[in-house]
N, C-alpha and C positions, 0 to 999 in steps of 0.2 A: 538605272544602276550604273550605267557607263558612265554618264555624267559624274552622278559621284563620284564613283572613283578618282576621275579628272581632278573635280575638285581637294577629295582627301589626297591626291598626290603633288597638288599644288601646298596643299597648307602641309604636310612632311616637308615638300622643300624649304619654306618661310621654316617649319620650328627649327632645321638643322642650319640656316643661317642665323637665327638667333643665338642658338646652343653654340656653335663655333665663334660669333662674334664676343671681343674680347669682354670679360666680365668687370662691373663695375664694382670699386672696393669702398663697402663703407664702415666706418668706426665706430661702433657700438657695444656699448658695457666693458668699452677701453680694448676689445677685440678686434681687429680688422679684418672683416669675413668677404668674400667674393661671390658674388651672383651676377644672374642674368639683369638684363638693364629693363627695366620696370616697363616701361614703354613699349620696347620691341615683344614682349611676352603678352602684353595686350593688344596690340595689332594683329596677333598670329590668332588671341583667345576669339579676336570680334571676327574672324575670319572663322571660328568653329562656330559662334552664335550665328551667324549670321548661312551657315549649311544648316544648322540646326530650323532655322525658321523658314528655310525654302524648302524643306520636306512636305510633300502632300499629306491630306490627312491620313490617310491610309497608311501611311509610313512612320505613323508617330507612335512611341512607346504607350500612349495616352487614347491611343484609336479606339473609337467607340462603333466595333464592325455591326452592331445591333443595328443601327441608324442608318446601316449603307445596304444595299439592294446586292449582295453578294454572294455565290455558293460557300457552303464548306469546304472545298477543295481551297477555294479563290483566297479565302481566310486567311489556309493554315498558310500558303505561300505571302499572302503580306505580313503576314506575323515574320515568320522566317527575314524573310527583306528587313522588316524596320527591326528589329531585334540587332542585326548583322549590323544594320546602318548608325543604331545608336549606342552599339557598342564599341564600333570603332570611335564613333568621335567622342564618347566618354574618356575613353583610354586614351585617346590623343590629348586631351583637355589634359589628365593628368599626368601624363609625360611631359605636356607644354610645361606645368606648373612645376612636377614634382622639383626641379634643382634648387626654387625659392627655398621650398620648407625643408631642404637638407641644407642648405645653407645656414637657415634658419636653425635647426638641430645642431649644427656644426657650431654653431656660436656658444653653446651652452655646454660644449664636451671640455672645453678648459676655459672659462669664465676669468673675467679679469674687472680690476676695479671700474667703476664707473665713471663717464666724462660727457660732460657736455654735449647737445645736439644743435647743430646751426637749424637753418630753417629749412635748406636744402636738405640736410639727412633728414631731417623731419618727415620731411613728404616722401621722400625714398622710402621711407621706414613703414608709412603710413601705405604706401601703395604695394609694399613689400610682405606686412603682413594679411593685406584684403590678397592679396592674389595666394598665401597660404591657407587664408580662410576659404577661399574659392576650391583650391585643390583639393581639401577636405570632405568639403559639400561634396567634390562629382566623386569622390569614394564613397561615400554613404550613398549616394545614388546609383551607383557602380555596384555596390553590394546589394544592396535591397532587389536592385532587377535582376541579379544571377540568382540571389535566391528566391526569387518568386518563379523565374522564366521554366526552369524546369520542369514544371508543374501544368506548360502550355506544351500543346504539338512544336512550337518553336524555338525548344531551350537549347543551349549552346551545351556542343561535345564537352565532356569531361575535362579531358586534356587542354582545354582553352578553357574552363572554368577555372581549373584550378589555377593555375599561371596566374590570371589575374586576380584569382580570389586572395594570393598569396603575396602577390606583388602591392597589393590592397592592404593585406594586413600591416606589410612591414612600414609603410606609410602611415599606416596607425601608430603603430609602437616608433616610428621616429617621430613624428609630432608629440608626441609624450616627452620628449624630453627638452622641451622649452615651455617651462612657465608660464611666456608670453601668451601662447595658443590655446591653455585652458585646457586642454585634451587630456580625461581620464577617463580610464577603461571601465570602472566601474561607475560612470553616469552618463547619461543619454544625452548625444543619442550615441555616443562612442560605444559604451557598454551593449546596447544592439546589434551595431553593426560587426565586434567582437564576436558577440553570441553570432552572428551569420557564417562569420568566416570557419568558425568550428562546424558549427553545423552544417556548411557547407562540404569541408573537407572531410567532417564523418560519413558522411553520405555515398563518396567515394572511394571510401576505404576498402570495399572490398572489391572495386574494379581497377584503381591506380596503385603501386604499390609506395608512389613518392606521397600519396595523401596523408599517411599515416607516417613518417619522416617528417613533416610542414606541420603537423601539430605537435609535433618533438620541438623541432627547432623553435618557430611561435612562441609555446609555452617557456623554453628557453631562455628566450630575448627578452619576455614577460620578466621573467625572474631576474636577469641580470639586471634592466633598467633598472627596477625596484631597487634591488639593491646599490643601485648607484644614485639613484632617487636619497634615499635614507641614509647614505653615507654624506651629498652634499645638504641633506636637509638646514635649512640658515644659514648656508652661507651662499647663497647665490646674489650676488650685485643686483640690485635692479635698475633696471635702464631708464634713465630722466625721462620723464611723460610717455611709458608704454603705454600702450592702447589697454585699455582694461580687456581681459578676456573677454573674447562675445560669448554672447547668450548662445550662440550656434552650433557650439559646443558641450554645452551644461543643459542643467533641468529636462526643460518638456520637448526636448530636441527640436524646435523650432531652428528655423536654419541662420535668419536673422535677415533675412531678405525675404520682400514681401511678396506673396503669391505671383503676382504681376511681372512684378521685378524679375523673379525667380525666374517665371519663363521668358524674362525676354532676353534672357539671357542663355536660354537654351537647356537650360538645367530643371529637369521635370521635378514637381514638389512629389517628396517623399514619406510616404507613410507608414513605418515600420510594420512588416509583414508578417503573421503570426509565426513565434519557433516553438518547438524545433523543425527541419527544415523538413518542409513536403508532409506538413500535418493541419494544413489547410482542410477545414473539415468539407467543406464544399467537393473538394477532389478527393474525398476517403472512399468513400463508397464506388468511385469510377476505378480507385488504385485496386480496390479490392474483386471487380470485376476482370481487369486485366489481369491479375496475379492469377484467378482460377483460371481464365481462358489460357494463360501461358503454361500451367500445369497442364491441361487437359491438349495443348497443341503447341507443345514447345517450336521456339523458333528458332531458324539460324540463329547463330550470333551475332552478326552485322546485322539482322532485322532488331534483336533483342535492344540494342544501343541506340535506334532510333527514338526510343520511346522510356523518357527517362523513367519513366514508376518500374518500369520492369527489373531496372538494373539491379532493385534495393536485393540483398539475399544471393544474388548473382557470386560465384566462387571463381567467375573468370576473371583476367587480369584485362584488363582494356589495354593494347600496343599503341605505342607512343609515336603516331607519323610521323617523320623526319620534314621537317620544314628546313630550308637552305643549308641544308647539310649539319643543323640540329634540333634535337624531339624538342619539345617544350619543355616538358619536365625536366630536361637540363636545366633548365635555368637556377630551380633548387638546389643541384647539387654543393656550389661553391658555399653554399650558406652550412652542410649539413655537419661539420668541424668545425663554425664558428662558437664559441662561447658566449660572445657581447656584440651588440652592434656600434663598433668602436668607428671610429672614423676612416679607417680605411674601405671600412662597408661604407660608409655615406658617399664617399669618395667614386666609390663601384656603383655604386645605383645612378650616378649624372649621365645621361644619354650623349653620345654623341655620335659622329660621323660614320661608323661599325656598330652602330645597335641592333643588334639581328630582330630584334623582335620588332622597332618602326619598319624595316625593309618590309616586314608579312602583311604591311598594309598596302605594298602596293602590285599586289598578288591580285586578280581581277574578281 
């Protein structure tokens, strides 16, 4: 675990030299948008693949513990481990990524006529939109394991589900507003991973009180895009030889990279996980065993929180740790007045040099 860390605190420093070096300007549907420089975000990415594939088996989201000679105790603690382990570098993947696809969003908030692409914006463009497609994938991977994980002895506190369950949505609903990416909420596998983040956030509604605020705000930004969807409807420029939306996006939620591919890149294939959330029939009958034994020998409350089936029904509020001098669920707040997600929100979501939430990773 040490190790890691070393290495997650090595590739923080690489993303925050990226993030501060200066951004490259390119001309697109007569727009000139500024992003990170295509290359330096891939050197930082094959630095996360590349943690990703030096993980022992045991530390893989994908660990198969039936095959291994291990107690139940031994288990629940490598669940715990690779859970933590491939959470962070999930969430680093799409910090790395996310300033692309707000860039990318940001092109399409005031659209301007169409122009010419040399050969060089070409391949900027071309590498510009495979790394927003990449940032996508590790959200739909990013959601499908918080809402599966609770369901194991090693699912992640409340308070750090929701953050990212939320930070995940909004990701969604900015990818919605460029054409280019294909991203609609009602087809798969967007529409899923949609469905998760509610079902997520229902789940905690009666432990966090900002849970139920985040499907205020969500449903929201839902509504606003839309409406700003149907008000530019034909009239948006198309950009000379966009990439045709992927498949990765659309139909049978294939991701668009091939099984192989997929992992050698670090990014476990994903199989949307039955909703609504924590109705996995396999786990009903064990939920339903815990609920009597918790009636019949109620528990502290810090025991109660260990053990996510317990929470459901719970009428306590779960307290929000103070990490570096702010809760998590701060991080909601600033959104819960906004109306749209206008550009000045895209503008707030680009990480840099004070992003409180990169510093938490390199907490041991």
């Amino acid at each position: 675990m040490m190790a890691f860390t070393l290495k997650t605190v090595e590739i923080l420093d690489k993303m925050k030299e990226a993030g501060s070096a200066p951004y490259i300007k390119l001309k697109l549907a007569g727009a000139e948008i500024a992003m990170p420089e295509p290359g330096a975000l891939l050197r930082v990415n094959a630095m996360i693949d590349d943690l990703f594939q030096a993980l022992p088996e045991h530390l893989r989201m994908d660990a198969d513990y039936s095959k291994m000679s291990l107690d139940e105790d031994t288990v629940k603690f490598f669940q715990v481990q690779s859970h933590a382990i491939c959470y962070r570098l999930l969430i680093l993947r799409v910090f790395l990524l996310r300033p692309s696809l707000l860039a990318e969003a940001q092109r399409w908030t005031n659209p301007a006529a169409s122009s010419a692409l040399t050969a060089s914006s070409m391949l900027q463009e071309r590498l510009h939109q495979e790394i927003c497609m990449l940032c996508l994938q590790t959200v739909h991977t990013m959601l499908a394991e918080i809402h599966r994980c609770p369901a194991t002895a090693g699912g992640i506190s409340a308070w750090y589900a929701l953050q990212v369950t939320f930070a995940s949505a909004t990701i969604l609903l900015v990818a919605t507003l460029s054409p280019n990416l294909g991203v609609c909420l009602d087809t798969e596998p967007a529409k899923s991973s949609w469905d998760r983040v509610m079902a997520i956030l229902n789940f905690h509604k009666s432990n966090v009180a900002s849970a139920a605020q985040g499907i205020e705000v969500l449903q929201r930004y839902r509504e606003s895009i839309k409406r700003r969807a149907s008000a530019r409807l034909g009239r948006h420029p198309q950009l000379p030889h966009a990439p045709h939306p992927r498949a990765a996006l659309m139909g049978n939620g294939e991701t668009g990279v091939s099984p192989t591919a997929a992992a050698a890149q670090g990014v476990p294939d994903v199989t949307p996980p039955p909703i609504p959330y924590m109705a996995q029939p396999q786990h009903h009958h064990q939920q339903q065993q815990q609920q009597q034994q918790q009636q019949q020998h109620p528990q502290p409350l810090q025991e109660q929180f260990r053990h996510v089936p317990t929470w459901e029904g719970q009428q306590h509020t779960m307290p929000t740790p103070p990490m570096g001098g702010s809760g998590m669920m701060e991080g909601i707040d600033p959104y819960l007045g906004s109306e749209a997600l206008d550009e000045a929100w895209l503008v707030m979501q680009d990480y840099g040099p004070n992003n409180w939430m990169l510093e938490q990773f390199r907490l041991p």
